[in-house]
C-alpha positions as CSV (number, residue, x, y, z in Angstrom):
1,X,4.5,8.4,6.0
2,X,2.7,8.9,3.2
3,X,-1.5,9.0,2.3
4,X,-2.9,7.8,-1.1
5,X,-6.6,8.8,-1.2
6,X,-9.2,6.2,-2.2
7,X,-11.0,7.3,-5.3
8,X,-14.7,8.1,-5.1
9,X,-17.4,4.9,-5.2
10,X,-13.7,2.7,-5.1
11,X,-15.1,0.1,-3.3
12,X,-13.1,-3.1,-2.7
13,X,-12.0,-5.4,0.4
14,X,-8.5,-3.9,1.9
15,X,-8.0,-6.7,4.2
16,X,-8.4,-9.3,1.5
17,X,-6.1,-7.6,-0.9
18,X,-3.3,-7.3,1.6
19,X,-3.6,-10.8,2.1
20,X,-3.5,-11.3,-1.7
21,X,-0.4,-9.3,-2.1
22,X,1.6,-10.0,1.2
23,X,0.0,-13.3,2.8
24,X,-0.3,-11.0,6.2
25,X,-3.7,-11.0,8.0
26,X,-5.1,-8.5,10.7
27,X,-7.8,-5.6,10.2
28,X,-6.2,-2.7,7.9
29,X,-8.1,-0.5,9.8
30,X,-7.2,-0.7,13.1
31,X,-3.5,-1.1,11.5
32,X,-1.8,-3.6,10.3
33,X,1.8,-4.1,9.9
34,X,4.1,-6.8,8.4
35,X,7.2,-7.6,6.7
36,X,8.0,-8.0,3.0
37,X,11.3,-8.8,1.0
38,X,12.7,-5.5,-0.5
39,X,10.6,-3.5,1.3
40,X,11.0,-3.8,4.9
41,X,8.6,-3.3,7.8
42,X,5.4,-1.9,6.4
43,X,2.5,-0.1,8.4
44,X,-1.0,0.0,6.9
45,X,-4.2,2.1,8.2
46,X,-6.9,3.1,6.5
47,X,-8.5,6.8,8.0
48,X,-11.4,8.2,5.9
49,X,-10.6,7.6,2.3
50,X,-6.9,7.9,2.9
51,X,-4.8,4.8,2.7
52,X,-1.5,5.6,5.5
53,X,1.7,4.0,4.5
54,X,4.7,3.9,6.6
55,X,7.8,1.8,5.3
56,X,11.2,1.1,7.4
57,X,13.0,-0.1,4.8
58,X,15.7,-3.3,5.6
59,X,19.1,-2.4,6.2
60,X,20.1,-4.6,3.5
61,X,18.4,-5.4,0.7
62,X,17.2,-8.8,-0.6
63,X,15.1,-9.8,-3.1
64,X,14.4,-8.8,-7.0
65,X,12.8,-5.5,-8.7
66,X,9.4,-7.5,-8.9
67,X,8.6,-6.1,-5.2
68,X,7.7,-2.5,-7.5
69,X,5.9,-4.1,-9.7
70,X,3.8,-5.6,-7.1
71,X,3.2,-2.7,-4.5
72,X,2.2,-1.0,-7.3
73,X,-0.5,-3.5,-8.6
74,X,-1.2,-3.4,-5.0
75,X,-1.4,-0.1,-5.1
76,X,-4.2,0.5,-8.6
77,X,-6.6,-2.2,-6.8
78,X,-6.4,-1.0,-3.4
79,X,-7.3,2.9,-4.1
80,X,-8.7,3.0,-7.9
81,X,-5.4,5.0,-9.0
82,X,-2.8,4.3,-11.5
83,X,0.7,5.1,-11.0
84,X,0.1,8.5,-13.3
85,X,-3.0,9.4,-10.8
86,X,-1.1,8.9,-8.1
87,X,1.5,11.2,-8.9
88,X,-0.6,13.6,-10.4
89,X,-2.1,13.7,-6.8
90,X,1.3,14.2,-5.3
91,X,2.3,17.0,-7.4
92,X,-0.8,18.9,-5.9
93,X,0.3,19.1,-2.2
Protein backbone atom coordinates (compact mmCIF):
# COMPACT_ATOMS: atom_id res chain seq x y z
CA UNK A 1 0.00 0.00 0.00
CA UNK A 2 1.19 3.19 -0.50
CA UNK A 3 0.01 7.13 0.81
CA UNK A 4 0.57 10.19 -1.41
CA UNK A 5 -0.31 13.27 0.70
CA UNK A 6 -2.58 15.93 -0.72
CA UNK A 7 -0.75 19.20 -0.86
CA UNK A 8 -1.99 22.08 1.25
CA UNK A 9 -5.26 24.29 -0.02
CA UNK A 10 -5.23 21.25 -3.07
CA UNK A 11 -8.67 21.29 -3.43
CA UNK A 12 -10.36 19.31 -6.27
CA UNK A 13 -13.22 16.58 -6.62
CA UNK A 14 -11.58 12.93 -6.15
CA UNK A 15 -14.65 11.16 -7.17
CA UNK A 16 -14.94 13.06 -10.35
CA UNK A 17 -11.37 12.56 -11.33
CA UNK A 18 -11.44 8.90 -10.92
CA UNK A 19 -14.27 8.81 -13.01
CA UNK A 20 -12.29 10.92 -15.54
CA UNK A 21 -9.32 8.67 -15.53
CA UNK A 22 -10.85 5.18 -15.02
CA UNK A 23 -14.77 5.49 -15.90
CA UNK A 24 -15.43 3.69 -12.27
CA UNK A 25 -17.88 5.43 -9.91
CA UNK A 26 -18.44 4.99 -6.08
CA UNK A 27 -17.35 7.45 -3.07
CA UNK A 28 -13.30 7.48 -2.84
CA UNK A 29 -13.79 7.98 0.49
CA UNK A 30 -15.44 5.26 1.86
CA UNK A 31 -13.16 3.23 -0.77
CA UNK A 32 -13.39 2.51 -3.96
CA UNK A 33 -11.95 -0.16 -5.96
CA UNK A 34 -11.93 -1.11 -9.76
CA UNK A 35 -10.12 -2.63 -12.46
CA UNK A 36 -7.88 -1.09 -15.11
CA UNK A 37 -5.76 -2.54 -18.08
CA UNK A 38 -2.05 -2.81 -17.07
CA UNK A 39 -2.65 -2.12 -13.81
CA UNK A 40 -4.79 -4.62 -12.18
CA UNK A 41 -7.20 -4.39 -9.31
CA UNK A 42 -6.89 -0.98 -7.74
CA UNK A 43 -8.08 0.24 -4.20
CA UNK A 44 -8.59 3.91 -3.53
CA UNK A 45 -9.34 5.78 0.05
CA UNK A 46 -8.87 8.94 0.95
CA UNK A 47 -7.99 9.35 5.08
CA UNK A 48 -7.02 12.87 6.12
CA UNK A 49 -4.95 14.46 3.35
CA UNK A 50 -3.46 11.09 2.47
CA UNK A 51 -4.54 9.47 -0.82
CA UNK A 52 -4.25 5.17 0.08
CA UNK A 53 -3.29 3.17 -2.93
CA UNK A 54 -3.34 -0.46 -3.05
CA UNK A 55 -2.64 -2.20 -6.52
CA UNK A 56 -2.86 -6.20 -7.23
CA UNK A 57 -1.36 -6.17 -10.29
CA UNK A 58 -2.86 -8.83 -13.28
CA UNK A 59 -1.09 -11.89 -13.64
CA UNK A 60 -0.56 -11.10 -17.19
CA UNK A 61 -0.14 -8.09 -18.62
CA UNK A 62 -2.23 -6.42 -21.37
CA UNK A 63 -2.37 -3.17 -22.64
CA UNK A 64 0.39 -0.37 -23.75
CA UNK A 65 2.84 1.99 -21.63
CA UNK A 66 0.21 4.81 -21.81
CA UNK A 67 -1.45 3.25 -18.42
CA UNK A 68 2.00 5.43 -16.71
CA UNK A 69 1.44 8.08 -18.37
CA UNK A 70 -2.10 8.27 -17.21
CA UNK A 71 -1.92 7.21 -13.41
CA UNK A 72 0.53 9.68 -13.33
CA UNK A 73 -1.63 12.64 -14.76
CA UNK A 74 -4.01 11.03 -12.49
CA UNK A 75 -1.83 11.31 -10.00
CA UNK A 76 -0.48 15.64 -10.44
CA UNK A 77 -4.42 16.49 -10.38
CA UNK A 78 -5.54 14.39 -7.74
CA UNK A 79 -2.93 15.48 -4.91
CA UNK A 80 -1.15 18.85 -6.39
CA UNK A 81 2.25 16.91 -6.83
CA UNK A 82 4.41 16.28 -9.70
CA UNK A 83 6.21 13.09 -10.23
CA UNK A 84 9.59 14.94 -8.81
CA UNK A 85 7.38 15.98 -5.50
CA UNK A 86 6.25 12.89 -5.21
CA UNK A 87 9.39 11.23 -4.99
CA UNK A 88 11.04 13.82 -3.15
CA UNK A 89 8.28 12.93 -0.47
CA UNK A 90 9.21 9.31 -0.73
CA UNK A 91 12.85 9.76 -0.18
CA UNK A 92 11.86 11.34 3.27
CA UNK A 93 10.29 8.25 5.03
Amino acid sequence: MREYSIKRGHDVDLNSLVSKYFGADGDIYEGITFSADGMGEVNLKVEKNRLMVDIVPPKKITGDGTIVKKWNDFLLEATGKDAKERKKEFGKL
